[in-house]
ROZA-339200 format. One line per 4 residues: number of its first residue (from 1); for each residue y, z, x of C-alpha. Coordinates in Angstrom, 3 decimals. Layout:
BEGIN
NUM	Y/Z/X ~ ... .
***
This chain:
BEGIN
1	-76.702/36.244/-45.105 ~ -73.618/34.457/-44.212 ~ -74.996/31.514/-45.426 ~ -76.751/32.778/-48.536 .
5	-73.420/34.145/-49.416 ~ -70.923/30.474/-48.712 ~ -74.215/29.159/-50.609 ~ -73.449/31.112/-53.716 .
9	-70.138/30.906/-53.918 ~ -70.156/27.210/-53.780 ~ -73.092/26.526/-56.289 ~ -71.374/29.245/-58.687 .
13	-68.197/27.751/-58.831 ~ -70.361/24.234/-59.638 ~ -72.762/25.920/-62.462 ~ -70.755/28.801/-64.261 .
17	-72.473/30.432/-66.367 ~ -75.371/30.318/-64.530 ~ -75.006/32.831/-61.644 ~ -73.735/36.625/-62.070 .
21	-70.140/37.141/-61.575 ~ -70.197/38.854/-58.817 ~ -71.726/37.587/-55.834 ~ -74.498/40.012/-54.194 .
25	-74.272/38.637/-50.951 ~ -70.524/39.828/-50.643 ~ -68.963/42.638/-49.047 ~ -72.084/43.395/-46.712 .
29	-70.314/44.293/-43.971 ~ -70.609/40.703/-41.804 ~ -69.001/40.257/-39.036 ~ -67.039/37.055/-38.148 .
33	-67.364/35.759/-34.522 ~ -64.152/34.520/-32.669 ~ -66.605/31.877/-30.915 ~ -65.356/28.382/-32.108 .
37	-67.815/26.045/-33.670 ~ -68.573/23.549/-31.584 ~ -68.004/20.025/-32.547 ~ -70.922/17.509/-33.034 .
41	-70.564/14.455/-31.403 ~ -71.631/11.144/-32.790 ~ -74.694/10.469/-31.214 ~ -75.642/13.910/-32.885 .
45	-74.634/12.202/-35.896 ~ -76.859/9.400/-35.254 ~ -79.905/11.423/-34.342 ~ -79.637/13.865/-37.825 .
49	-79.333/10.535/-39.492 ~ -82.337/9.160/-38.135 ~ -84.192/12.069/-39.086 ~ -82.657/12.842/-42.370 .
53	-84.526/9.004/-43.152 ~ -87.828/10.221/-41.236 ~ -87.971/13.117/-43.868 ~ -87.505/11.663/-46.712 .
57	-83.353/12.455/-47.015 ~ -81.817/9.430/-46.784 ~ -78.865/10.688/-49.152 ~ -78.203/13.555/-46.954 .
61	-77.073/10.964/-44.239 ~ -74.877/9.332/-46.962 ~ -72.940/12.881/-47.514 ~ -73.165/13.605/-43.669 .
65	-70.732/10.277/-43.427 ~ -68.647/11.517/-45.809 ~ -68.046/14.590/-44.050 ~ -67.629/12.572/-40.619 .
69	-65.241/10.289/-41.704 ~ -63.458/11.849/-44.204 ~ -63.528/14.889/-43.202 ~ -64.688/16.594/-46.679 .
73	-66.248/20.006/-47.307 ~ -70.024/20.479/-48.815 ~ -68.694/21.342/-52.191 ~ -66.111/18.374/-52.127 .
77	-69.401/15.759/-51.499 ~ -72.125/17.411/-53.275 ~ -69.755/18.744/-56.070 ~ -67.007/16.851/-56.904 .
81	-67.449/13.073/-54.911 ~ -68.468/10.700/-57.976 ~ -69.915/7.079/-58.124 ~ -66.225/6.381/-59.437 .
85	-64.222/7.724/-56.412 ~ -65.491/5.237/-54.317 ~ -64.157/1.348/-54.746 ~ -63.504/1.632/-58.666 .
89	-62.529/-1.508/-60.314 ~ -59.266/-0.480/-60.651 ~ -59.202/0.521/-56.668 ~ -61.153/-2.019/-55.067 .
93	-60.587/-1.168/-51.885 ~ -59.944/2.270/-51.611 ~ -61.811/6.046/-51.925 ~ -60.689/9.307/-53.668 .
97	-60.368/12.010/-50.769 ~ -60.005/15.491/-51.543 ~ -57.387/17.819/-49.915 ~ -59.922/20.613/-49.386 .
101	-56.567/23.313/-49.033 ~ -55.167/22.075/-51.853 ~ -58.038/20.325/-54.274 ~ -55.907/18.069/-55.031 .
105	-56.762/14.030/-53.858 ~ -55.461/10.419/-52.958 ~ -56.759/7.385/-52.548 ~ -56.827/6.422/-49.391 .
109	-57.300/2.805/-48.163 ~ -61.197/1.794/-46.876 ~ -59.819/-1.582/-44.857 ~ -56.704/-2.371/-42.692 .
113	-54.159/-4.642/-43.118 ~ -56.205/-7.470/-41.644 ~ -59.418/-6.727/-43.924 ~ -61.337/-4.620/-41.692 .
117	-63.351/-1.459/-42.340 ~ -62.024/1.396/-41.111 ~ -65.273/3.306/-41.576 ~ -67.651/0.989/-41.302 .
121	-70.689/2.649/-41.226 ~ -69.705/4.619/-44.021 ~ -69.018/1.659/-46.124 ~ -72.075/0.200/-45.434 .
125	-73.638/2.914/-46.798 ~ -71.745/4.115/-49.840 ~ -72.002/0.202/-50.680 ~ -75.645/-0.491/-50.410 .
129	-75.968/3.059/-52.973 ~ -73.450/1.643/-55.212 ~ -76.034/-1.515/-55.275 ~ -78.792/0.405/-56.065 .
133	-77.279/2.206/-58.667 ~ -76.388/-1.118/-60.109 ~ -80.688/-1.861/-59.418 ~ -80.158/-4.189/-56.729 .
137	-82.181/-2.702/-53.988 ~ -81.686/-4.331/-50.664 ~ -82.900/-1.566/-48.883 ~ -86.501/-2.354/-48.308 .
141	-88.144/0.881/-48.947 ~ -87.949/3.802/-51.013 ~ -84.090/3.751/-52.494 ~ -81.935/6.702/-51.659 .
145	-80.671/9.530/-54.152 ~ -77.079/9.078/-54.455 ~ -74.943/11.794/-53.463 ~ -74.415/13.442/-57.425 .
149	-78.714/12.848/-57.944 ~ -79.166/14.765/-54.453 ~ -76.621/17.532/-55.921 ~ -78.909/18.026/-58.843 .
153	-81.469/18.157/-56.264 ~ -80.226/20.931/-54.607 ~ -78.759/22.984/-57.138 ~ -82.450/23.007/-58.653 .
157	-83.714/24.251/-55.283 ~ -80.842/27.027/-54.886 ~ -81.755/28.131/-58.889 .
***
């Protein structure tokens, strides 16, 4: 129920007009644990990513990244992250990150002084999209949704 109800609330505040005002799933009387989430680790990162592929997801390990590296909420990647947030031509070399307390972004750098990544793996990925969105597909196989065509996706399976 906990879920159904964070689900909700995040695909209402993406499609108004679409869901009842008031969320059904609220005020149910759940119960918050004080047990802290445990944090994945990376080679659980790698494993869900593997997977994710094996399934047929592949764009699910592009917003998975997201959330790694720049530590973004679900609504933030499947919501709000656009094509043009990541290496516009005006930005080259940088990503819009949202402040999830605040909603309010920056760009923040993708290489270091010297040129290199700083999320590599994330790069890699967000870049071979943006080259399939442009029809160059180097992927060898079935292309991968892009993170907004995956949000449609979903908010056609939560409808």
């Amino acid at each position: 129920m906990k879920t159904a109800r964070g689900a909700w609330n995040t695909m209402s505040l993406a499609n108004s007009g679409l869901f009842a005002p008031k969320n059904p799933f609220e005020k149910m009387g759940l119960r918050s644990t004080s047990r802290e989430t445990p944090n994945a680790t990376f080679a659980e990162l790698t494993a869900f990513q593997a997977k994710a592929f094996e399934i047929g997801y592949p764009s699910l390990t592009t917003g998975v990244l997201i959330g790694w590296e720049l530590l973004q909420r679900k609504a933030h990647i499947f919501i709000r992250f656009m094509a043009d947030h990541y290496r516009p031509g005006s930005r080259p070399n940088h990503v819009y990150v949202i402040n999830y307390k605040t909603s309010t972004g920056s760009w923040e750098p993708l290489f270091d002084k010297k040129g290199n990544p700083l999320y590599p793996q994330l790069t890699a990925e967000l870049d071979a999209t943006q080259r399939l969105r442009e029809g160059k597909n180097e992927w060898g196989r079935s292309p991968p949704l892009g993170v907004e065509q995956w949000s449609n996706k979903l908010a056609k399976l939560s409808g």
